[in-house]
N, C-alpha and C positions, 0 to 999 in steps of 0.2 A: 721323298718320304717312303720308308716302306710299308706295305701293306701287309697288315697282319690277319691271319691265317680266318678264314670264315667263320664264324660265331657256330658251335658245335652244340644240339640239343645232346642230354645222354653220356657228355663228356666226363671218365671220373679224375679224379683228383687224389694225391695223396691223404687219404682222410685226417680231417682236422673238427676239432669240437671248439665250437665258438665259446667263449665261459665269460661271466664277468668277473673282473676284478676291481678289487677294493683297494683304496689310498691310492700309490702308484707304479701299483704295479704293472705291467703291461696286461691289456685284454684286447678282447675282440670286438667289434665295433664298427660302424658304419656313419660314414658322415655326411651332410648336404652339402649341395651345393648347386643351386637350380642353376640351367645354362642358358646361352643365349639361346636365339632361337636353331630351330632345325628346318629340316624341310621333310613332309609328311610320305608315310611308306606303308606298305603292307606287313604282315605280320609270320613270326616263327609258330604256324599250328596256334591261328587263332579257329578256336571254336563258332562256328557255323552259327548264324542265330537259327533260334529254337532247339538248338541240341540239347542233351541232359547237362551240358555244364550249364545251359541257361535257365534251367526249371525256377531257379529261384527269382530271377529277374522279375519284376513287379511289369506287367502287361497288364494288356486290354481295360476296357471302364474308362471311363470317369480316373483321371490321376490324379493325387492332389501334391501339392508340394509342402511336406512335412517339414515342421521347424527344423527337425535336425540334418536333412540333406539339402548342400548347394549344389546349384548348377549355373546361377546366372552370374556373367560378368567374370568370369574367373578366366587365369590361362595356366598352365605347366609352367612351374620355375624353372625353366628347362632351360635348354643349349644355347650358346650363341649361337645365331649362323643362318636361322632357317628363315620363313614369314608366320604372321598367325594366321589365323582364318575365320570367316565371319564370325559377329559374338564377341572377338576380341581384341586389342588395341596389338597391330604389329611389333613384334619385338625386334629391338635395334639390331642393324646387322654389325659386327664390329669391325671401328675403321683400322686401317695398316698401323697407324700410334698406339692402336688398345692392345692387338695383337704384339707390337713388339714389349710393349710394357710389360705384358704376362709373362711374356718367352722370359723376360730380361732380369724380373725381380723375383726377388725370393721369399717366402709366405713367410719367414720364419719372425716371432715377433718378438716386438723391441719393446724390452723394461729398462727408459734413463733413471727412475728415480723410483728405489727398492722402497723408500720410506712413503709413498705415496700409492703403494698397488690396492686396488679395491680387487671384489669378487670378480668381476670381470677379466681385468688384468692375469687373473690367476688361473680364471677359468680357460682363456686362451692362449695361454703359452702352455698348460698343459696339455689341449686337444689338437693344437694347429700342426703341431709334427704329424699327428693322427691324419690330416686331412689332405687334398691331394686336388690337383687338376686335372682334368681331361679332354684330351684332343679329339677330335673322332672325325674323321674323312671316310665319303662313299665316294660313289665315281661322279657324280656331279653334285653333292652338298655337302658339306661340313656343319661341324658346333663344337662347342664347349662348354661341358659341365663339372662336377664335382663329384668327390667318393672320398671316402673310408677307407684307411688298413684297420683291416682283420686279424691279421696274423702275420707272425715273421715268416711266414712260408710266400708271399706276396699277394694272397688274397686280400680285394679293395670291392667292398661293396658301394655298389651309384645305383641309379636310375633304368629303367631298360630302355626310359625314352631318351635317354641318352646315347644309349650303346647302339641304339636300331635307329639314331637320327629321328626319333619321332615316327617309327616304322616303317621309313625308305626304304632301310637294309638291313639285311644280314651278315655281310660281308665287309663291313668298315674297317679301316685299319684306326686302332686307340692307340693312343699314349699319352704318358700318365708323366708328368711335374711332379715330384717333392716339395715338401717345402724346404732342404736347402738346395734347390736348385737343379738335381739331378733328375733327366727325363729318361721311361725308359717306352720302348713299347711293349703292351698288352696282348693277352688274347684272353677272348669271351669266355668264359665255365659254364654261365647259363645266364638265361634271362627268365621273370616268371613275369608276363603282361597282365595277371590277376592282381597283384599287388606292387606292379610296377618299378619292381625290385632285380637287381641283377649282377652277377657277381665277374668282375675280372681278375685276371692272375699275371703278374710282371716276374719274369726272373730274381728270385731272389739274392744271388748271389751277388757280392760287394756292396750289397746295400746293408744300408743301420736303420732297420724298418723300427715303427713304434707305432705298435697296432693302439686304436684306441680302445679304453675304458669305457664299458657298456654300462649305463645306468639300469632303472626299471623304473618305465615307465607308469606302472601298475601303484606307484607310489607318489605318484606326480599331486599336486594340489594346482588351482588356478589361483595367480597370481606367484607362481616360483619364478625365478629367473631363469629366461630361457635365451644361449648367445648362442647365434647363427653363424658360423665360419665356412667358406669357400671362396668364390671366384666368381663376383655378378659383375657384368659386362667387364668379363674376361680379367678382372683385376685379383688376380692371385693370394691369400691369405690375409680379406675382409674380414674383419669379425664386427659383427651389428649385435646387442640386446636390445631384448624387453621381457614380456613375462611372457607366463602361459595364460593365455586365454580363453580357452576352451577342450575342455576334456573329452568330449563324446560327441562330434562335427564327424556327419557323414558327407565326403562329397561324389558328382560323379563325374565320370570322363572317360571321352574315346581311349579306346587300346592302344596300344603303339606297340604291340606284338608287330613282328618283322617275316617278312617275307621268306620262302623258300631262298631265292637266290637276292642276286643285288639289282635294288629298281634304278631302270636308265631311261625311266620315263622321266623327259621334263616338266612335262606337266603336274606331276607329282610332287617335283621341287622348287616350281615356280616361287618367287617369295614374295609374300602381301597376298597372292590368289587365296581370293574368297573358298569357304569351302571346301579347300584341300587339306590340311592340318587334321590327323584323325586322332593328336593329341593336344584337347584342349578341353577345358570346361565348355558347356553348352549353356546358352539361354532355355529355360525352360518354355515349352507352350503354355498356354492357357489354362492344360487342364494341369500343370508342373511335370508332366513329364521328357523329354528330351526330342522326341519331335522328330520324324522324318525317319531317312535309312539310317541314320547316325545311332539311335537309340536302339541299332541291331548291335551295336561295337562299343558301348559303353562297357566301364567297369566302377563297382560302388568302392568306394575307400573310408572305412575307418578314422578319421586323422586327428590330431592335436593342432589347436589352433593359437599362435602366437602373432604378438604386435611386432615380435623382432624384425628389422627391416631384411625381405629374403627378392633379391632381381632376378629379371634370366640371367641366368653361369650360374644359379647357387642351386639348380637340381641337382642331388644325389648325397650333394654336403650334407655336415653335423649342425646338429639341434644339441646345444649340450646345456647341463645344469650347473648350479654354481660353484659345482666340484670337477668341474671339466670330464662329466662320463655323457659319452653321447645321448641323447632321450630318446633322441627322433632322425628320419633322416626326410633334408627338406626335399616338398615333390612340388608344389602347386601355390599362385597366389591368385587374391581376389586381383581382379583389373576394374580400374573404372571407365574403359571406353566405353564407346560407344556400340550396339548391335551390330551397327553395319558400319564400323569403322573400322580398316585394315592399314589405314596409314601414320596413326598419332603413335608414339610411343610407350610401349607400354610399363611401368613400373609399380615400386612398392607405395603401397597404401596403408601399410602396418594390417593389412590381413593376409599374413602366409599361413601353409599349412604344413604336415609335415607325419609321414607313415613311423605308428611307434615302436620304437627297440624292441620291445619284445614280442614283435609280429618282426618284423624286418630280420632280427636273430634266428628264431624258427625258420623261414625262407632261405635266407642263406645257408645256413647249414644244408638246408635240403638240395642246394646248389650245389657246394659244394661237394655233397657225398654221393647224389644223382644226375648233375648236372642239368635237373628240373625240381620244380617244387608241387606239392601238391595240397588240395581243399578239401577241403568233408563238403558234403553233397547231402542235401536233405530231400528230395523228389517231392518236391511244395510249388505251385505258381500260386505268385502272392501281388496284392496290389493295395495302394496306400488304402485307408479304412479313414471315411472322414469323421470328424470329431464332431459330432452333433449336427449342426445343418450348415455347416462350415463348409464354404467353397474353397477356401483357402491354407486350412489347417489338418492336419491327419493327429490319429491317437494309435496308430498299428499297421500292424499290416493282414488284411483279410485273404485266408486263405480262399483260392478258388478254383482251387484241383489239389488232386494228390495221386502219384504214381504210385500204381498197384505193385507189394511187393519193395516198395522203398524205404527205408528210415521213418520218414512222415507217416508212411501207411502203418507199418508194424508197431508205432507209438500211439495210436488212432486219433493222428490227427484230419480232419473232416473238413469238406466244404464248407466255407460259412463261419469257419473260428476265427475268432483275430487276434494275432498273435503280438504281446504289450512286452513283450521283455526276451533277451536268450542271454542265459546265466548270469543273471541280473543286469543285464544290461539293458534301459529301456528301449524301447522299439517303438517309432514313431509314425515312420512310413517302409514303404518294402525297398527300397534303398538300401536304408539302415541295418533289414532285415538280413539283408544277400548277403551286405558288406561284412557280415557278425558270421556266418556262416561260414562263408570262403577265409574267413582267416583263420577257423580252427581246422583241424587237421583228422583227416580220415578216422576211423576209430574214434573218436574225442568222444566224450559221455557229455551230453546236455541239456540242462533243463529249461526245457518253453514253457513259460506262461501265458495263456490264452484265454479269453472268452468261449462261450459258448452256451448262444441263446440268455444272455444276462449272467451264467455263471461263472467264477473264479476258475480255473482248472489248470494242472501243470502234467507236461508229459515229462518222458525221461526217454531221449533220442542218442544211440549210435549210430554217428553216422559214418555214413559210406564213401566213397572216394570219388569226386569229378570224373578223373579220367575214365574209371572202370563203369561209369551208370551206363545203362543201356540207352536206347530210343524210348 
């Protein structure tokens, strides 16, 4: 197999604008397809805990775990290949049968009887061309997940804990399946480990690319149809429905940002070892928050939550609606193991998750034309605000500092506010808060609503850019 070229931060690209289109005409698009497992890595310039990318991360106190962010029992829809690690049920490694299956069939789907197609039927013959497999070998782990064409230029948006093996490496070689059958291999554009978002580029020549149709998710309703297409335990163009089931689910989880070079630690990729997996949901402590050195290397997510059935092999795949335009792209499922079960298998419970189109759209493009992506940055440390004498419930997130000279400062916002909404979006705990943050984009203009000593009050915040905040 050859190895394809090291994963490049910075790398440009022929500029491409991601657009959606309507009916069917080709657009741009990203699709899931959480993979099996991986084996767990370091990270491409993860951020330092306590740096200014972390100001907004909810610390110190009393934590509560707020209705709207999960942590407990969850794993990454992620790769074939790897182990989990405590907290979550091991994901199947795939046997020599599943692997040739993959290699051997082809995702493209079969309509016998035109007079009998429902929504579904329609919705996956149009987005499954869009959707895609992926190989991905380091020097001692492998997986397989799913992605997206974007664009007839070969751009395929997936997962980074796909591309980084779960943050093993940097240096993988990918290749990518069609779905009729033609494999080519990949090289990296970028990875963003803040939204877990990352974009690869195949040679586009002699291919008959068919980028997918992007919906908007900003129009979504719960209870829409939502069909899941990828590759769970490796089986190549699945499509599962159900609906949407939740609009505004924050959840959180380790990084899988990737290392400078390629890890050849085995310890690192041992599979079932406890505790190695730096992408995975976490059990919460006591007081809901994440617990230990792990809660230095989490990241909050946004997501849409569907009953559609999503395994490991369907990170990176499409989340599409019942016009086959992608919504979402799949990252993460609830698991039901056990805490300290690393051996049962892990699968679908009808609670996946899945980062939405038009957060994953913005990122990408920013891949594409930077070959990173970047957050607005508010200079806020903020912790869940419990909801009356509630041990178990939060109503905000209370600020409990503010960097002088930051966004937060310049809006005056003050120790002691507790901040219930960012541009209408409610805010429950500081999960939710960070999550709502890091997905708009430097510059962005936005309005916080906040308490203050019993009062109603809203600021109006520009904010500033991650990378550029000082100490």
């Amino acid at each position: 197999m050859t190895r394809a070229p090291a994963a490049r931060r910075g790398r440009r690209t022929a500029p491409t604008r991601l657009r959606r289109r309507a009916g069917t005409e080709p657009g741009g698009a990203y699709g899931p397809a959480p993979g099996y497992q991986y084996q767990p890595g370091a990270s491409f310039g993860s951020p330092a805990a306590g740096s200014p990318y972390d100001r907004e991360r909810a610390e110190s106190g009393r934590r509560r775990f707020g209705a709207g962010t999960l942590v407990a029992g969850m794993v990454l829809a992620a790769l074939v290949g790897g182990g989990a690690a405590a907290g979550t049920s091991a994901l199947m490694t795939p046997t020599a049968s599943q692997s040739t299956s993959q290699g051997a069939t082809s995702a493209t789907t079969i309509v016998n009887n035109t007079d009998s197609v429902n929504a579904v039927t329609a919705a996956a013959e149009k987005a499954s061309p869009s959707t895609v497999t992926i190989s991905v070998n380091g020097s001692s782990e492998s997986g397989t997940g799913s992605g997206v064409v974007l664009d007839d230029q070969g751009h395929i948006l997936t997962n980074t804990h796909v591309v980084t093996l779960d943050g093993a490496t940097s240096s993988a070689t990918v290749e990518v399946q069609f779905s009729d059958g033609t494999a080519r291999t990949a090289q990296v554009v970028g990875t963003d480990p803040t939204s877990d978002l990352a974009v690869i580029k195949v040679d586009p020549s002699g291919l008959s690319l068919t980028p997918a149709t992007l919906g908007d998710s900003s129009k979504l309703n719960v209870g829409d149809i939502a069909v899941a297409i990828g590759a769970p335990l490796g089986l190549s163009g699945t499509v599962t429905d159900g609906i949407v089931s939740n609009l505004s689910r924050t959840i959180s989880v380790a990084s899988s940002a990737a290392p400078e070079g390629d890890s050849t630690d085995s310890s690192q990729g041992s599979q079932g070892a406890e505790g190695n997996s730096p992408f995975r949901f976490q059990f919460p402590d006591q007081d809901g928050g994440t617990g230990g050195a792990q809660s230095q290397s989490t990241i909050a997510l946004n997501v849409l939550q569907t009953d559609a059935a999503i395994n490991p092999g369907n990170s990176g795949g499409a989340l599409v609606n019942a016009d086959g335009e992608v919504i979402g792209i799949n990252v993460a499922i609830a698991s039901a193991g056990s805490e300290s079960s690393t051996s049962s298998a892990s699968g679908n419970i009808g609670v996946g998750f899945a980062i939405p189109i038009d957060y994953a759209q913005r990122i990408a493009q920013d891949i594409i034309d930077d070959g990173s992506a970047q957050h607005g940055y508010l200079g806020a440390t903020v912790s869940s605000h419990a909801a009356g004498d509630s041990q178990s419930f939060s109503d905000g997130a209370e600020v409990r500092s503010v960097v002088g000279g930051s966004p937060a400062s310049d809006a005056g916002l003050k120790s002691g506010d507790v901040v219930t909404s960012v541009n209408g979006r409610r805010v429950t705990d500081a999960e939710g808060m960070t999550a709502t943050i890091r997905e708009s984009s430097p510059g962005d203009k936005i309005s916080i609503a906040y308490t203050r000593g019993g009062a109603q009050k809203t600021a109006e915040v520009t904010l500033g850019n991650s990378d550029d905040a000082g100490q």
